[in-house]
N, C-alpha and C positions, 0 to 999 in steps of 0.2 A: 673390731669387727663384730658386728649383730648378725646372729645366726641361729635356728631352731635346730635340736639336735635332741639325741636319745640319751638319759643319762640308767645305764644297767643299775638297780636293784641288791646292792652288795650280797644282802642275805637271801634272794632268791634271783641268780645273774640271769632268768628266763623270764621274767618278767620286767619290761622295762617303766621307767617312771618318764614321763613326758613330761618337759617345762618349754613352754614353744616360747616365752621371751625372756629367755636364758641371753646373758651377753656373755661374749667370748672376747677377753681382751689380750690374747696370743701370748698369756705371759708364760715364762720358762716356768717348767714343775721343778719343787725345791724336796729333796730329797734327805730323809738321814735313820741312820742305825741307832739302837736302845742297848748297845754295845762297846764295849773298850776292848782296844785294839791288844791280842796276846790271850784273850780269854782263852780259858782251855775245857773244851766240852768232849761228853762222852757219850755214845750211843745215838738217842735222840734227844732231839732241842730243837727250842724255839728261837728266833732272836727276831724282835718286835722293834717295828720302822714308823716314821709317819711321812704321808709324801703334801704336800701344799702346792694346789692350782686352782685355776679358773674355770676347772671342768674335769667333771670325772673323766679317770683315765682310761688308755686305751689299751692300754697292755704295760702288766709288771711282772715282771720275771727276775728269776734268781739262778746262779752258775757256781759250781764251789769247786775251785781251779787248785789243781798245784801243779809245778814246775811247770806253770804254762798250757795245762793240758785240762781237759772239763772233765771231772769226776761225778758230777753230780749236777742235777739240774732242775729245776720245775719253776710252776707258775701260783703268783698269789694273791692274783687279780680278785678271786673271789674272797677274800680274806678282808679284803678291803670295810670298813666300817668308817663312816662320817661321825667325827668329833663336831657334835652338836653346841658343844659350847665354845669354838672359836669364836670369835668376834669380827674378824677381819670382814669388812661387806665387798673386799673387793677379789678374796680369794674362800675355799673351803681348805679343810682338812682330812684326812682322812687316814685313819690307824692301820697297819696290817699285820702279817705276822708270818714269815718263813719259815715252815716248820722242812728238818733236815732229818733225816732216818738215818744214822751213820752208825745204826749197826752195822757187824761184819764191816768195817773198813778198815783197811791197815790204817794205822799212825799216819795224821797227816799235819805237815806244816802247810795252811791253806791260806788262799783268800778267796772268803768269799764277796763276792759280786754284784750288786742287785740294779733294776733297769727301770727306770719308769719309762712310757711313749705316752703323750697327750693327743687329744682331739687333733692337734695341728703335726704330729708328728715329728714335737721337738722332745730331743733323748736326754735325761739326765739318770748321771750313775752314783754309785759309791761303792766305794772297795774296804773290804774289812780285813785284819790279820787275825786269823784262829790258830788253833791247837787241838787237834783232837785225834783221841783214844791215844793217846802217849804211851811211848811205853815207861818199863820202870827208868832204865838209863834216858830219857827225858827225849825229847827233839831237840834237832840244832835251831840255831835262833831265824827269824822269818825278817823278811824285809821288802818293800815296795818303793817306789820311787814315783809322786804324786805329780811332781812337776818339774818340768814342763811337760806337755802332753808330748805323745808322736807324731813327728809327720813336722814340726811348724819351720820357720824358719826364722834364724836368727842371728845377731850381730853383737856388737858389745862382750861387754860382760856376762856371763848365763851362772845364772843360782841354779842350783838341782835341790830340790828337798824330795823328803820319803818318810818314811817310816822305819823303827827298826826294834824288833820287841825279842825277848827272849821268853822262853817260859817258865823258867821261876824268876823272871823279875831283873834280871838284872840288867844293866846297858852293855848289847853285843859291841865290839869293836868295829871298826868300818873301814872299807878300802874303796877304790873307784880307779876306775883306768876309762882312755878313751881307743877307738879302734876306728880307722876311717874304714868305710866300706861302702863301695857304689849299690850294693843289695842291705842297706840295715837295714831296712823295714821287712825282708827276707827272715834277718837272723833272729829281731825281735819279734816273740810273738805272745800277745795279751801283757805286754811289761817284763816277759822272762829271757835270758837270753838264749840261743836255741844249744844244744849240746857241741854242733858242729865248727862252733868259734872256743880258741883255747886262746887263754890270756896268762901271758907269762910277766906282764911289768906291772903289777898292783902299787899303787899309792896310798898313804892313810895323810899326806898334806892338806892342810887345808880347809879338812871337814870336822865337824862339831857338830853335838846335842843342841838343840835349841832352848829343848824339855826334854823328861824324862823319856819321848820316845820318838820327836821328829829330829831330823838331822839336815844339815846342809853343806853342802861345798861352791865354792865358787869358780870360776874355771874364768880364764882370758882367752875369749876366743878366738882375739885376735893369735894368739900365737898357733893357732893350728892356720893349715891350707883351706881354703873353700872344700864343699863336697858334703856327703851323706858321712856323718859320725856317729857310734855307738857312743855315749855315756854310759856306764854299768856302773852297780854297786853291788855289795855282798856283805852280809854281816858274821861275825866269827864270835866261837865263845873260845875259855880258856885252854880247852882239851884239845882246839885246832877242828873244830865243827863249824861248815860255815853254811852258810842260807844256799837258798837256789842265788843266781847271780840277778839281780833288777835291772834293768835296761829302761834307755827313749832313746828313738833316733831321732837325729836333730842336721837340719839342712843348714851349714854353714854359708853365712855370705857377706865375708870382709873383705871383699873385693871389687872395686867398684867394675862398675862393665862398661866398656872400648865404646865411645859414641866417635862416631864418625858420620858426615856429609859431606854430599855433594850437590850443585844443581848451577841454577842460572847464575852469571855473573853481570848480567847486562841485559838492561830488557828495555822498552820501552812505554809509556804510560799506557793503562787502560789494555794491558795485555798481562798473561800469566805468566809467572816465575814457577820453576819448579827444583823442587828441595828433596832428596832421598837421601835416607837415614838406615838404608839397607842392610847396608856394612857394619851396623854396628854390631856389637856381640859382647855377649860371656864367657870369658877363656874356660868355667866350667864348668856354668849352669847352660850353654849355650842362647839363645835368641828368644826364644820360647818365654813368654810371660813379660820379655821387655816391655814396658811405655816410653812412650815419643810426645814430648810436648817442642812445640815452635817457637822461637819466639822473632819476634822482628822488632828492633829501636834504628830511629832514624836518627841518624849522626845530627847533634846537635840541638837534638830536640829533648827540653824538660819533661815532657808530657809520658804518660804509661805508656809501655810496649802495648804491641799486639801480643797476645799470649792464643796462640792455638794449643790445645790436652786432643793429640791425637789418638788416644788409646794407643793400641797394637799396631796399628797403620805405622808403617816405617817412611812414609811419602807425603807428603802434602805441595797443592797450587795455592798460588799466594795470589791475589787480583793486586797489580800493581796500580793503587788510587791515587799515587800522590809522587811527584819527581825526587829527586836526592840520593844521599848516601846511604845505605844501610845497612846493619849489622844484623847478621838469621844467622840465631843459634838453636842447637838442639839439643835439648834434654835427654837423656837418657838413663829410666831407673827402675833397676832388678825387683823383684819380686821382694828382698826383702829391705827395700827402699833405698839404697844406696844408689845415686846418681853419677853422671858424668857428663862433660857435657863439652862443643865442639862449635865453631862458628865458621861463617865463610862472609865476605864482603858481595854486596849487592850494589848495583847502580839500576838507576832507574831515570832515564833519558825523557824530558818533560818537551812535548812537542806542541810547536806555535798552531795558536790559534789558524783558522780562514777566516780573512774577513769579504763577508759578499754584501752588497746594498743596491737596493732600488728605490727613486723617488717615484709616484704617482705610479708605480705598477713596473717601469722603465727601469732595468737591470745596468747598475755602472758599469761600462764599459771604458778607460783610455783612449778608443781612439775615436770617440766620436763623442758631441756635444748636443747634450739632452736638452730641447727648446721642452719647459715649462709650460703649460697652459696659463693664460693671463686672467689668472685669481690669486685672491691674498693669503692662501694656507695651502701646502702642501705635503702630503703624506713620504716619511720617508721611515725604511724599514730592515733591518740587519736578518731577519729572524734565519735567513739561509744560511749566516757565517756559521762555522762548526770546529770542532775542536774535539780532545779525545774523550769518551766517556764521562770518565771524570771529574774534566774542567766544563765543561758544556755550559752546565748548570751556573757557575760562576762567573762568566763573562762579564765585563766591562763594557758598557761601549762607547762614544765620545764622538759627536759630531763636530765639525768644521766647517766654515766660510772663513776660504780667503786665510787659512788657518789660524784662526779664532775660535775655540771652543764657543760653541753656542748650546747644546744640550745634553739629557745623558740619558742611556737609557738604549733597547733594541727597537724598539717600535715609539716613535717620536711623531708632531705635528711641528713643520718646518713653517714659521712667519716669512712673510714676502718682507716685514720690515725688517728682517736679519739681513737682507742684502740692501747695501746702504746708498747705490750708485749702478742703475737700470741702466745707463749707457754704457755698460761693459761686459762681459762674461764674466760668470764667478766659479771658484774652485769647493766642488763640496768636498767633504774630505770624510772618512771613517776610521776611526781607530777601535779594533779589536783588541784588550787585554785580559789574559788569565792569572789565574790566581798565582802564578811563580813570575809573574812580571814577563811572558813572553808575549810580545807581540804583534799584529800585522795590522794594514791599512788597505784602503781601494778610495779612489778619487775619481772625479768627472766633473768635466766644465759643464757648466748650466747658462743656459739665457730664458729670456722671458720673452714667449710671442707677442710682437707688435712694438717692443721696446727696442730702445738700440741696442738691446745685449741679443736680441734676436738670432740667430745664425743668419737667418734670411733675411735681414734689416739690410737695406740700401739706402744710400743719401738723396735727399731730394734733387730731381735733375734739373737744370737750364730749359728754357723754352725749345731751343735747338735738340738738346737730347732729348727733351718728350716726344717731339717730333720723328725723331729717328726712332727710337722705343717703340712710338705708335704706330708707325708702321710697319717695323719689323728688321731696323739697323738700316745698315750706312746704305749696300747694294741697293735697297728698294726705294733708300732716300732719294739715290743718285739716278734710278729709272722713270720716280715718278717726275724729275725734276729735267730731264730729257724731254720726258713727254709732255711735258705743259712750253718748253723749248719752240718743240717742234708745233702746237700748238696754235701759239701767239704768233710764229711766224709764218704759219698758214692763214691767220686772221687777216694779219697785215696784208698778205698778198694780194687777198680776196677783195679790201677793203679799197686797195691801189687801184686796182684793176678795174671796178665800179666805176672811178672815177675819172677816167679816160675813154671811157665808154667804148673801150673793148675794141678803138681801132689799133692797128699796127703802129707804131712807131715809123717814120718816115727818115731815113738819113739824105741827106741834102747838102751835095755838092759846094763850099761856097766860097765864091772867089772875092774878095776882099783887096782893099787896098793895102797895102803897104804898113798903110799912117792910117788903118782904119780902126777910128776907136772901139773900146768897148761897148758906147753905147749905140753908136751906129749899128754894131752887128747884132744889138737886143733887138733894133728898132726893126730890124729887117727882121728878125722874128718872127716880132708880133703881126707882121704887115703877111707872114707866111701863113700864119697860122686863123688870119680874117678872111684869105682864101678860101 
């Protein structure tokens, strides 16, 4: 990070030095004492540090503690001087010097303290063991415990190291107990343990010199219970003199934590599954600080899970994209990373496509037959069929005549030369498939106007049936054909009639012979009719 900032003046901290393209690259201030641990001083003294950052500091202060309690204190920020001949271009230096006034102080086994804070407000410390103004029978021997810090949390094995000095030199002996306590960070305070916890089962197993003055024990943590534990240690000399007692509390967690779930067992495509991981828990850190990671594998399948990292979320919806078996489990892992973890079976119900289709605009229908327009290409079009989310996307689609695949595709140009035989109706057909192989169809007869597949195509008629056709069927055939009857027999009559010239008809009495022939009774007739 680039940043213009104010760097104080070590030897006059009221006047500041301004560098406006100073870079700040947020690194930790490194910290350390011109001192060995046991020294024994009297009255007043110095003890001279040098602290290394990327930026003059913000604040350094010093604290000189015993049993836990601050006896002495101040600041020596101004003390500060830049070691001009470092070299480092990517950090400074700078000397200081904690001067302590310990006149009038009773005898103290101490440790003093000291504090750097940087530009960015990141802390670093050190702790020292002194001696000072002893008396003639000497101090009892002093001791710290460096690590592990307070507060962290841990599993495994735990090393405890410290320090442990006498003051004329020699190696105190050493003991350590543990103490579960839901208040340690209570009992513990600044590394010391407080007066109000007494320890009756001390141990010296286990622990050893490393060197002439750090020491170490190792502890199985698994054999304590979960929970907040005191570590302590204390050092003794031979007279039965022993230190203040050194502490860290330490948050045990060899336990793994109860994952439990619950949610959908059955869902269907293109809908949400829902997974709660509520109930899961810590028998004695409780819930508090758990993560919840998801995970989802489909039975069957090589391919990576889903992995959802829900944080703290106890709950997660799941978009079911895809049909089949599957297996959601849930992770669950403590604060000090120890996991567990719990599964449930999922089904997930893959539902059939619709298949819809129209050719030239005209919606298939079952029960009725689409007469074509009589042209060579026709438009034919699925894009209405639907299905769930999704499969949508992935549709198949597969035309037919006469069930023959003929094309593929949602939006297609249908050839008039696909139908091979215009004297008959033909069966279009649609087949809809999705991607798990579910699928559906829609069909509809087609003819072509003006062809014999026509709906409305009729056979050529007989001369007789035109006639009837043309006039409008058999009734009107059979009126017109009355009245051309009646007609010609009015003709006739008129035409008769004309020709007789309109006298009456005469009947004529006629007596005849016996033996009178045929042609005698013509001849009489005609001889009637010269009258």
């Amino acid at each position: 990070m680039s940043s213009s900032f104010t760097i104080i003046d070590s030897v006059n901290p009221t006047q500041p030095l301004i560098n406006s393209n100073y870079t700040i690259s947020n690194q930790q201030p490194t910290l350390t004492i011109q001192s060995v641990n046991g020294a024994t001083y009297i009255d007043n003294f110095p003890i001279n540090g040098t602290i290394w950052d990327d930026a003059f500091p913000s604040e350094l202060h010093w604290q000189l503690e015993e049993s836990g309690e601050i006896i002495y204190q101040g600041s020596a920020i101004n003390t500060l001087v830049e070691n001009l001949s470092w070299q480092d271009p990517t950090t400074n230096s700078w000397s200081f010097s904690v001067e302590i006034n310990a006149t009038g102080l009773p005898p103290c086994a101490c440790i003093l303290t000291v504090v750097v804070i940087d530009v960015e407000q990141q802390v670093s410390q050190v702790h020292h063991l002194l001696f000072i103004n002893p008396e003639l029978n000497g101090l009892p021997p002093n001791l710290m415990i460096t690590s592990p810090e307070m507060g962290i949390n841990w599993r495994g094995d735990l090393n405890i190291s410290g320090v442990a000095v006498s003051q004329i030199g020699y190696q105190p002996t050493l003991e350590w107990a543990a103490i579960q306590s839901n208040q340690a960070n209570h009992f513990c305070v600044r590394g010391v343990l407080s007066d109000y916890l007494t320890i009756e089962n001390w141990r010296n197993d286990g622990i050893s010199y490393l060197d002439s003055e750090t020491f170490n024990f190792q502890i199985q943590s698994s054999e304590y219970d979960d929970g907040w534990w005191l570590f302590v240690s204390r050092a003794g000399d031979n007279a039965g003199n022993f230190s203040t007692i050194a502490c860290t509390a330490i948050a045990l967690h060899n336990q793994r934590p109860i994952a439990a779930l619950s949610g959908t067992s059955e869902v269907n495509e293109s809908q949400l599954a829902r997974f709660d991981a509520s109930n899961s828990d810590d028998p004695v850190w409780g819930k508090d600080g758990l993560r919840f990671t998801f995970i989802v594998r489909r039975a069957g399948d090589s391919s990576p899970p889903l992995v959802h990292d829900a944080g703290t979320e106890k709950s997660w919806n799941w978009y079911a994209n895809q049909s089949g078996h599957f297996d959601v489990m849930v992770r669950v892992t403590d604060t000090s990373g120890l996991s567990n973890s719990t599964n449930l079976s999922l089904i997930v119900n893959n539902l059939a496509p619709t298949a819809a289709a129209s050719i030239e605009g005209i919606t298939f229908s079952t029960e009725e037959t689409i007469r074509l327009p009589n042209e060579p290409l026709w438009t034919i079009d699925a894009s209405d069929s639907s299905d769930t989310e999704n499969d949508v996307g992935g549709l198949n689609f597969v035309w037919f005549v006469d069930g023959e695949p003929v094309s593929l595709g949602r939006e297609q140009i249908m050839r008039r030369d696909w139908i091979k035989d215009e004297s008959k109706i033909h069966l279009i057909t649609l087949s809809v498939t999705d991607d798990d192989g579910e699928s559906d169809f829609i069909e509809v007869f087609v003819g072509i106007e003006g062809t014999q597949s026509d709906p409305l195509w009729d056979e050529p008629k007989s001369f007789t049936e035109s006639m009837i056709y043309s006039v409008g069927g058999e009734t009107n055939m059979m009126a017109i054909f009355m009245v051309m009857l009646v007609t010609i027999s009015f003709i006739t009559f008129r035409f008769t009639r004309g020709q007789k010239g309109g006298d009456i008809p005469k009947w004529v009495k006629l007596r005849t012979r016996e033996n009178a022939t045929i042609d005698e009774i013509d001849e009489q007739f005609e001889n009637e009719d010269s009258d």
